[in-house]
ROKEKOL-628037 format. One line per 8 residues: number of its first residue (from 1); their letters; for each residue z, y, x of N, C-alpha, C. Coordinates in Angstrom, 3 decimals. Layout:
<pts>
NUM = a = Z Y X Z Y X Z Y X; ...
</pts>
This chain:
<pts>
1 = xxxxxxxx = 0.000 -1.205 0.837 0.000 0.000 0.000 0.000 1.244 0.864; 0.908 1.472 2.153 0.729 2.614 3.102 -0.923 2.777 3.622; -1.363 1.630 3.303 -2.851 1.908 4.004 -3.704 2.487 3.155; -3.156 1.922 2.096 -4.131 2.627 0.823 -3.623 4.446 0.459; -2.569 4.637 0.796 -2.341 5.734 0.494 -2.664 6.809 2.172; -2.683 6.211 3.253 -3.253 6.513 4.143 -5.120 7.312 4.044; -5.934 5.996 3.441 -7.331 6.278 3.334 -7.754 7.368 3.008; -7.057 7.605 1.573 -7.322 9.063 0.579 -7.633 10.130 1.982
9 = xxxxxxxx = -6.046 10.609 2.170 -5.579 11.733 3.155 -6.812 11.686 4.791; -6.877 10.333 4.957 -8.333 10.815 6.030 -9.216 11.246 5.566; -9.777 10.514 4.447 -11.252 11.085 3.818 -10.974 12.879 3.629; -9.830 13.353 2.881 -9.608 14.587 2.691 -9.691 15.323 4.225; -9.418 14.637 4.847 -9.157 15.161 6.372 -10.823 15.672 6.410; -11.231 14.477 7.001 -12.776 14.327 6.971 -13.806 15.388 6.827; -13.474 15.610 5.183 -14.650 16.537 4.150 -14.582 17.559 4.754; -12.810 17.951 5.164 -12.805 19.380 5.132 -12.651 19.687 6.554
17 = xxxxxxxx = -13.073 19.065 7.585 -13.238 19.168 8.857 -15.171 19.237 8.657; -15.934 18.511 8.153 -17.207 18.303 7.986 -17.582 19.667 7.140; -16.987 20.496 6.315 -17.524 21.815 6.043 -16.988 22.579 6.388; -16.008 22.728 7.560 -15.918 23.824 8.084 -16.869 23.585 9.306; -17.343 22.349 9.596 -18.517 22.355 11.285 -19.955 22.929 10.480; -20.065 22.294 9.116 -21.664 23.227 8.349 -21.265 24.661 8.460; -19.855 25.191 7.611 -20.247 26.356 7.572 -20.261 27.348 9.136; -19.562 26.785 9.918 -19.817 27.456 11.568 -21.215 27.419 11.969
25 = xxxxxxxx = -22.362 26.254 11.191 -23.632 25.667 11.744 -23.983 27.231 11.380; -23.864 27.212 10.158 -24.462 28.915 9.179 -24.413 29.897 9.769; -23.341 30.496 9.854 -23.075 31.662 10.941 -23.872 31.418 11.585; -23.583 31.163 12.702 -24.652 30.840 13.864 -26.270 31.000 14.059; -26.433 30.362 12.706 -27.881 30.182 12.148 -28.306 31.928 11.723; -26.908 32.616 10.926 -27.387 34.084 10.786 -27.107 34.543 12.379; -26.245 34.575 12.779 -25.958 35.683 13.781 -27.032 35.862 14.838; -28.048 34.331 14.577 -29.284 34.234 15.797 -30.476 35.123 15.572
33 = xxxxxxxx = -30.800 35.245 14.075 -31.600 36.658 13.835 -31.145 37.434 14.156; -30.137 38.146 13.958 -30.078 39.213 14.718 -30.399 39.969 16.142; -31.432 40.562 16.358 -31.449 41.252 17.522 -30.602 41.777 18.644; -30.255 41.140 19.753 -29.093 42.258 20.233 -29.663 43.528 20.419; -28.352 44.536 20.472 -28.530 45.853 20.254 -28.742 46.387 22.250; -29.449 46.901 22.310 -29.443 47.597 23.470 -29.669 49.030 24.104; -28.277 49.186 24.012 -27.841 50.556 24.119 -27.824 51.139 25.879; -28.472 51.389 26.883 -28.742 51.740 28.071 -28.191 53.263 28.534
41 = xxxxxxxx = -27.126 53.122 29.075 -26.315 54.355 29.441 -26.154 55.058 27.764; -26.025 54.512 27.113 -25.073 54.984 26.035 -25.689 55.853 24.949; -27.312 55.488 25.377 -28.516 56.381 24.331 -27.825 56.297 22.742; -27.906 56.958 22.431 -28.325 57.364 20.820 -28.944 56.760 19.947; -28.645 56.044 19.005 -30.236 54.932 18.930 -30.532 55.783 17.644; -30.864 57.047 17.445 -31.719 57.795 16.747 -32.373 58.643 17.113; -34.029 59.502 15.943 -34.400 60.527 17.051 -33.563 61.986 16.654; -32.530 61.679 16.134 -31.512 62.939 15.580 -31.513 64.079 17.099
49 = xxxxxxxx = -32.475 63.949 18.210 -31.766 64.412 19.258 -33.089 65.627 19.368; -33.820 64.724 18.967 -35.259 65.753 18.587 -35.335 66.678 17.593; -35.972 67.723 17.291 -36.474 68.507 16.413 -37.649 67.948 15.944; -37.993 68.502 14.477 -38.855 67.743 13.491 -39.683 68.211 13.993; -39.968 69.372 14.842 -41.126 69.492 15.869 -41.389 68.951 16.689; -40.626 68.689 17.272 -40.806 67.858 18.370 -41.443 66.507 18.308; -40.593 66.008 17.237 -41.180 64.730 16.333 -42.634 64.659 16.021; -43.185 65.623 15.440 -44.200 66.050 15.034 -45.387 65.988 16.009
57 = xxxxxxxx = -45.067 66.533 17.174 -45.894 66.962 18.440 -45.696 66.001 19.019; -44.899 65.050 19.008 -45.189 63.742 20.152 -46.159 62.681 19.032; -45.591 62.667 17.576 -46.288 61.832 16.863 -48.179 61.925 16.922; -48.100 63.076 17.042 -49.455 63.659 16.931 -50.556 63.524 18.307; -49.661 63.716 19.408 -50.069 63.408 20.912 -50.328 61.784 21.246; -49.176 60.970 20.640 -49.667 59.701 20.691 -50.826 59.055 20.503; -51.251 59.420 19.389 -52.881 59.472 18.670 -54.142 59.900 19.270; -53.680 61.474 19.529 -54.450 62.461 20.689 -55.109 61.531 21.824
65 = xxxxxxxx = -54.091 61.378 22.421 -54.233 60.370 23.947 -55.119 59.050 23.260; -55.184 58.096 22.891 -55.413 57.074 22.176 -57.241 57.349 21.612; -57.097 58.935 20.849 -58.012 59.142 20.217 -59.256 59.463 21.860; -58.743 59.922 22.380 -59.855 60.145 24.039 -59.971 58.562 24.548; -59.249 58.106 24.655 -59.358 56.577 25.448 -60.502 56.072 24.100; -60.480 55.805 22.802 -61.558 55.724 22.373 -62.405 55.980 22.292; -62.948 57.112 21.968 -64.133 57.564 22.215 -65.167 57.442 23.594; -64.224 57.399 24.806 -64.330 57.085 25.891 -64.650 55.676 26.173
73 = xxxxxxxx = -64.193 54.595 25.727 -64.561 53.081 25.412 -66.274 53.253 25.128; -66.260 53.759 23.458 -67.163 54.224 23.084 -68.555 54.575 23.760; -68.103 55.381 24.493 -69.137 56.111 25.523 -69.861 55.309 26.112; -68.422 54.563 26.637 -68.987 53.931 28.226 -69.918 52.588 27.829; -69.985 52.184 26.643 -70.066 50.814 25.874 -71.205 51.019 25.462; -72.031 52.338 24.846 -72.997 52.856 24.671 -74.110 53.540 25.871; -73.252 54.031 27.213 -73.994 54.081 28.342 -74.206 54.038 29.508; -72.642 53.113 29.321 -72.406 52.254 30.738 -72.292 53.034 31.982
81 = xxxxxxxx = -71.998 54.652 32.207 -71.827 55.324 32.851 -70.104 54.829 33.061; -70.079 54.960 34.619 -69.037 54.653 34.926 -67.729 55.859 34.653; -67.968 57.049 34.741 -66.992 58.157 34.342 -66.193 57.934 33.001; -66.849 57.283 31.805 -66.467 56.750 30.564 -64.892 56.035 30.756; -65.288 54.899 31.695 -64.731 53.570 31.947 -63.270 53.905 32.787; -63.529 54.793 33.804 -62.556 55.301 34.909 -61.494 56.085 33.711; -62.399 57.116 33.113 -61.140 57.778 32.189 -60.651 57.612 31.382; -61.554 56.063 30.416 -60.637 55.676 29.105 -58.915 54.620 29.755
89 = xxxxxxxx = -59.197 54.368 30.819 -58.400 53.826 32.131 -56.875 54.712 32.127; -57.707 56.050 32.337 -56.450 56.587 32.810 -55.821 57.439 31.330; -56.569 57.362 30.485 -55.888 57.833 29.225 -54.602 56.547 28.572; -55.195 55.544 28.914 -54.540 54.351 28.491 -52.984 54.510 29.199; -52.954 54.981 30.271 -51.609 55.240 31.282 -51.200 56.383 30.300; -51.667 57.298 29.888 -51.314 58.625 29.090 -50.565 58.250 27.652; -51.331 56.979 26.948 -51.037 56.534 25.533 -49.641 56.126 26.235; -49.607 55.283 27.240 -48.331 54.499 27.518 -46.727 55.843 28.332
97 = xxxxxxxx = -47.387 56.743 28.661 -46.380 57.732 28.850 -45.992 58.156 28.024; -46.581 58.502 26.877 -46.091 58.747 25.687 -45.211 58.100 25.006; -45.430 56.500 25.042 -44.539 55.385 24.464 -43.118 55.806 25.393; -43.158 55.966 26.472 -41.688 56.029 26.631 -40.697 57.282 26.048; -41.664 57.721 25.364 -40.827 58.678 24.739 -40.360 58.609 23.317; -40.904 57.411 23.203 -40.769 56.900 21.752 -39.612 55.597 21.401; -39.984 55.088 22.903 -38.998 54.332 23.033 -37.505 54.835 23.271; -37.147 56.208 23.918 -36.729 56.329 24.159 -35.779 57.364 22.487
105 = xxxxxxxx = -36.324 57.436 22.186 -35.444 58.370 20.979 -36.108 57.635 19.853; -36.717 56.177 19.645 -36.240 55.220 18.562 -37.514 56.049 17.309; -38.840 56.752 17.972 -39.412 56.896 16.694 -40.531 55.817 16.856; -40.883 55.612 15.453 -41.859 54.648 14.882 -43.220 55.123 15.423; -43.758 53.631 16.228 -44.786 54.251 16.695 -45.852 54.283 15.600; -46.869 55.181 15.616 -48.281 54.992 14.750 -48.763 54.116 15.082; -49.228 53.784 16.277 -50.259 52.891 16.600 -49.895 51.646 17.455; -48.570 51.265 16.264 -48.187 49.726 16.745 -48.876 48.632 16.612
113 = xxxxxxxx = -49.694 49.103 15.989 -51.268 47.920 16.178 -52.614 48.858 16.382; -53.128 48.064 17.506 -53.288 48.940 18.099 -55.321 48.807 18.441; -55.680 49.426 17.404 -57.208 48.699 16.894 -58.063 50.493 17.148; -58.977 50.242 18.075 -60.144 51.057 19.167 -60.679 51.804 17.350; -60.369 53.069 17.295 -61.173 53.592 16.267 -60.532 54.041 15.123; -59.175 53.509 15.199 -58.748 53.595 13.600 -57.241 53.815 13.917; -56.898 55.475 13.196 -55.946 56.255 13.586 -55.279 55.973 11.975; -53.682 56.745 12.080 -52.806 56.911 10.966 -53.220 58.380 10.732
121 = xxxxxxxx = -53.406 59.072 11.461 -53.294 60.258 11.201 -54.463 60.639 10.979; -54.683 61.171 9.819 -56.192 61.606 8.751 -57.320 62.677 9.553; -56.330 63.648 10.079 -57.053 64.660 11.130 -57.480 64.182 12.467; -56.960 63.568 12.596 -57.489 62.345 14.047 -58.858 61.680 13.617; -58.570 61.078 12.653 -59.546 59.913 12.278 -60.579 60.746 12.262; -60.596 61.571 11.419 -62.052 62.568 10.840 -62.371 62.971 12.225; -62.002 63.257 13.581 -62.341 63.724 14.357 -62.830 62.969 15.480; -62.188 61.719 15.254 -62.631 60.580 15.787 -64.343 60.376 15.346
129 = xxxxxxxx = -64.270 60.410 14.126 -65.859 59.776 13.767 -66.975 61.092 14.070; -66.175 62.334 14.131 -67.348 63.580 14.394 -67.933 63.349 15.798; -66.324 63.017 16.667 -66.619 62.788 18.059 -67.731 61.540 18.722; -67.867 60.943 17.842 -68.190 59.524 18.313 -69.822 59.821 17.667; -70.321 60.529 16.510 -71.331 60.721 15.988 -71.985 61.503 16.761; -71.103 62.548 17.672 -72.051 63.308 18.468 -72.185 62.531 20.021; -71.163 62.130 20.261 -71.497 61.386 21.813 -72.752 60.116 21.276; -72.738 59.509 20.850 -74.056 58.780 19.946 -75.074 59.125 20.113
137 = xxxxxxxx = -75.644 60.954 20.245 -77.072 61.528 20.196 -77.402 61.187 21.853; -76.562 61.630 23.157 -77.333 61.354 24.310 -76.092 61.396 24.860; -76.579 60.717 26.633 -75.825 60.946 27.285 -74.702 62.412 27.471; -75.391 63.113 27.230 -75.608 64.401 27.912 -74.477 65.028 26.619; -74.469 64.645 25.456 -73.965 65.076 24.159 -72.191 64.065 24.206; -72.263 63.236 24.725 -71.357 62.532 25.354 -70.791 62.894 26.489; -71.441 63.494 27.490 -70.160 64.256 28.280 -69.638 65.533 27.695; -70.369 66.585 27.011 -69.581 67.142 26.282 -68.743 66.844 25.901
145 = xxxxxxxx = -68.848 66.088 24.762 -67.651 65.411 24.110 -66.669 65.618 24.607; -66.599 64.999 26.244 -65.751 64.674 26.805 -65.093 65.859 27.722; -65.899 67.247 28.071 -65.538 67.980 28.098 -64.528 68.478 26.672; -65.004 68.898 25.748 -64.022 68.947 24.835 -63.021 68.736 24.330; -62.856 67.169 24.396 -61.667 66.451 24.510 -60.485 66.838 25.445; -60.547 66.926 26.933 -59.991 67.669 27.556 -59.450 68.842 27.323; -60.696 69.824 26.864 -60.680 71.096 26.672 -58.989 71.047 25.708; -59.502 70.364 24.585 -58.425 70.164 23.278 -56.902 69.771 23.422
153 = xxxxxxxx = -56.652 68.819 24.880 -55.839 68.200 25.283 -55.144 69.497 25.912; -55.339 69.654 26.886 -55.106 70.845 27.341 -54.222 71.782 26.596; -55.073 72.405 25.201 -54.695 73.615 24.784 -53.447 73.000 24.011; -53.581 71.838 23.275 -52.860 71.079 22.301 -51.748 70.771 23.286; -51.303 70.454 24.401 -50.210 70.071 25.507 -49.553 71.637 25.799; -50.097 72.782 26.174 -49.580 74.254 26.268 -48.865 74.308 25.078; -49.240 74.196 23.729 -48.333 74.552 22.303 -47.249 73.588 22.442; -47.434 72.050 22.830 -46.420 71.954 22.980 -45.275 72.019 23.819
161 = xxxxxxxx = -45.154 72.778 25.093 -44.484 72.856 25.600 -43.476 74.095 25.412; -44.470 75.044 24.141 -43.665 76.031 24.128 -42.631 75.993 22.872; -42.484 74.413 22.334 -41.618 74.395 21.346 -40.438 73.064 21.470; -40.557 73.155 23.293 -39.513 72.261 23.449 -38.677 73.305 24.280; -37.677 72.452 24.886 -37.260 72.737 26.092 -36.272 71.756 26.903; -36.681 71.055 26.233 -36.218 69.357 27.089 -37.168 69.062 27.976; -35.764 68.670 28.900 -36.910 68.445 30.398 -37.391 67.347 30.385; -37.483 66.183 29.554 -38.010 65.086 29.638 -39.014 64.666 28.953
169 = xxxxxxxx = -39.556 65.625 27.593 -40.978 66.051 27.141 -41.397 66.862 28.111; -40.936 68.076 28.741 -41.625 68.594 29.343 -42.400 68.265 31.100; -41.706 67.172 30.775 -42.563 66.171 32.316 -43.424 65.869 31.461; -43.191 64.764 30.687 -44.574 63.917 30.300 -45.844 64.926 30.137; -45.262 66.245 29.078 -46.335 67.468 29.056 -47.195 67.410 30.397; -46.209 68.022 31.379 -46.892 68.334 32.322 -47.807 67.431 33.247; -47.296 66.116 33.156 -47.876 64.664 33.725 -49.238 64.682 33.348; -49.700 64.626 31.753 -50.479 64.621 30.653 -51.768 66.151 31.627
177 = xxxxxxxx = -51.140 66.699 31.145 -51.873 67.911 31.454 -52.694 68.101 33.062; -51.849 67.628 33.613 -52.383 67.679 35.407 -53.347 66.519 34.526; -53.044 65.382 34.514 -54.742 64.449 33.914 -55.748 65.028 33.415; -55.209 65.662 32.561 -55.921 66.444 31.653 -57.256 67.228 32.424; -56.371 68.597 32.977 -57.376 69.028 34.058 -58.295 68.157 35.238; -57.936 66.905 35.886 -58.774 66.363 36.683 -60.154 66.258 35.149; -59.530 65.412 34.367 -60.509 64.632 33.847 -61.267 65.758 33.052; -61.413 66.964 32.904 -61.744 68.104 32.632 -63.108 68.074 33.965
185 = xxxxxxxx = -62.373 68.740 34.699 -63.277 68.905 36.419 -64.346 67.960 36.174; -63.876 66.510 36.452 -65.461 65.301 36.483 -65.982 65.495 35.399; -65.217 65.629 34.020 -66.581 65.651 33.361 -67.542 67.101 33.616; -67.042 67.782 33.522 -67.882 69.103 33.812 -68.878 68.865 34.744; -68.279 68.336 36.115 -69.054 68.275 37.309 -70.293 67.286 37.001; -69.784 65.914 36.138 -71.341 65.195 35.752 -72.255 66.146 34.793; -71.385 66.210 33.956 -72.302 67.408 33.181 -73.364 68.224 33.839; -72.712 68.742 34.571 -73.901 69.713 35.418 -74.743 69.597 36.194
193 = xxxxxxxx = -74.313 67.684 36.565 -75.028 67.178 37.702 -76.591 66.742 36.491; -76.198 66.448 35.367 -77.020 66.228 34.098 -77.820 67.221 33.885; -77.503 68.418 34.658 -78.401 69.572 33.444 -77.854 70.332 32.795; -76.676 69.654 32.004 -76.134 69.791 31.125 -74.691 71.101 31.047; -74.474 71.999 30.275 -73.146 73.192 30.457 -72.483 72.793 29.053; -71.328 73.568 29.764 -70.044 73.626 28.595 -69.194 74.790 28.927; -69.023 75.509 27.626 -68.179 76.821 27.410 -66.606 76.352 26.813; -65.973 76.572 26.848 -64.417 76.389 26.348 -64.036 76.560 25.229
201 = xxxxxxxx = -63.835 75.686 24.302 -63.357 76.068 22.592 -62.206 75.878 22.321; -61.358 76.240 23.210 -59.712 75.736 22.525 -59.206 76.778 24.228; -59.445 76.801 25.370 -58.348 77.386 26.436 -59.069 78.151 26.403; -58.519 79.297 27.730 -59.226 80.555 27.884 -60.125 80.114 28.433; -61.364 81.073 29.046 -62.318 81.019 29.817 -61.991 81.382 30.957; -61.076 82.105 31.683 -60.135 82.456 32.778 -59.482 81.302 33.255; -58.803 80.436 32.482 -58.031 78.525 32.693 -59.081 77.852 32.776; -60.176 78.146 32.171 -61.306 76.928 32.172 -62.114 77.336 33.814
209 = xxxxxxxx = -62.341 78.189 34.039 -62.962 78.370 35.258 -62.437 77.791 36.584; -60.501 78.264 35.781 -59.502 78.156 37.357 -59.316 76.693 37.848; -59.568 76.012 36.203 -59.718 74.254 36.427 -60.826 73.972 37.333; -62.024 74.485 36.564 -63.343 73.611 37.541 -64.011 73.885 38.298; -62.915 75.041 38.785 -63.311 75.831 40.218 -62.361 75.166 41.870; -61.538 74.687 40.955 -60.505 73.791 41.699 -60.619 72.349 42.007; -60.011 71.913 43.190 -59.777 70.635 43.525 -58.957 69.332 42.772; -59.393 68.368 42.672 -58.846 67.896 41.564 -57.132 67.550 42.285
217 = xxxxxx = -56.128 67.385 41.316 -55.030 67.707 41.580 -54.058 65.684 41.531; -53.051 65.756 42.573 -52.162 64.430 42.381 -51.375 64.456 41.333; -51.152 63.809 40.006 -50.732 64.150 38.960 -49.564 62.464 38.868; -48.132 62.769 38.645 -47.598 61.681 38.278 -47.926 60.642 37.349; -48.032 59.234 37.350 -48.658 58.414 36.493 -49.624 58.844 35.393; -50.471 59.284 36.498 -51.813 59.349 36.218 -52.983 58.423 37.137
</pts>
């Protein structure tokens, strides 16, 4: 009879040793989705640190950069000129300087997928297809372009520097911009080796001269 009244009390033992090892399995099973958090010298993990301008002007630059490396693909794919190829190259380093700034204050990138032609941003896009319709007519209508692009980069990188004053946009600015101007200079210089001129639609004509009158410049990750 002690044995029989023994049995019960193991089995009870048993069950409730056997769902507390499932429900530990569970936990476990949630706590493994979870991402660890990685917080690096004690960042902020919001972009609360930015201004909605700021926000604004990097969101918009991301694209910018992205939107030249395309068209530039474009180019080079259509005329196999090597200047195309070299600078959609170094814009690609430009898209990715940008990411660290995104990474770094936690905003959503636009172009987390990341497809040659096709922007979030509506004013990009439309300018994308003007750009690409005119580099399309000739070589020669294609380095424009690409003068322009520059030209645009340029003026669009000056506005924003005058609505920060963080020194860590204002590197990338300036990183961006020294590119900017080389890749300004060659295209001009093929241009002309083409035949081909370009007047300035976005900087002065005083900055545009001082660029492609100049030596091209060592620019950080560029």
């Amino acid at each position: 009879m002690k044995c029989l009244k023994v049995l019960p009390l193991l089995i009870i033992i048993l069950f409730v040793s056997s769902c507390s090892s499932t429900d530990d399995i569970n936990i476990l099973n949630q706590e493994s989705t979870v991402e660890p958090y990685n917080n690096e010298d004690n960042a902020t993990p919001t972009n609360a640190l930015l201004t909605e301008e700021e926000i604004n002007d990097l969101m918009y630059l991301r694209e910018e950069e992205k939107l030249a490396r395309d068209v530039y693909i474009y180019s080079y794919n259509k005329y196999g000129v090597n200047i195309f190829k070299n600078i959609s190259e170094s814009e690609q380093t430009h898209i990715n300087s940008v990411l660290t700034l995104f990474n770094k204050y936690y905003l959503e990138d636009p172009i987390s997928e990341d497809v040659v032609g096709v922007f979030k941003n509506s004013e990009l896009q439309e300018l994308y297809n003007q750009l690409v319709e005119k580099s399309d007519i000739s070589l020669i209508e294609a380095l424009v372009v690409g003068n322009t692009i520059e030209d645009l980069d340029i003026y669009d990188l000056e506005l924003n520097e005058e609505r920060t004053i963080k020194t860590d946009l204002l590197d990338v600015y300036e990183s961006l911009k020294c590119g900017s101007r080389n890749h300004l200079r060659n295209y001009y210089s093929q241009l002309v080796s083409n035949n081909g001129t370009y007047s300035p639609e976005y900087i002065s004509s005083d900055l545009f001269n001082t660029i492609i009158n100049s030596s091209n410049e060592k620019c950080e990750n560029n």
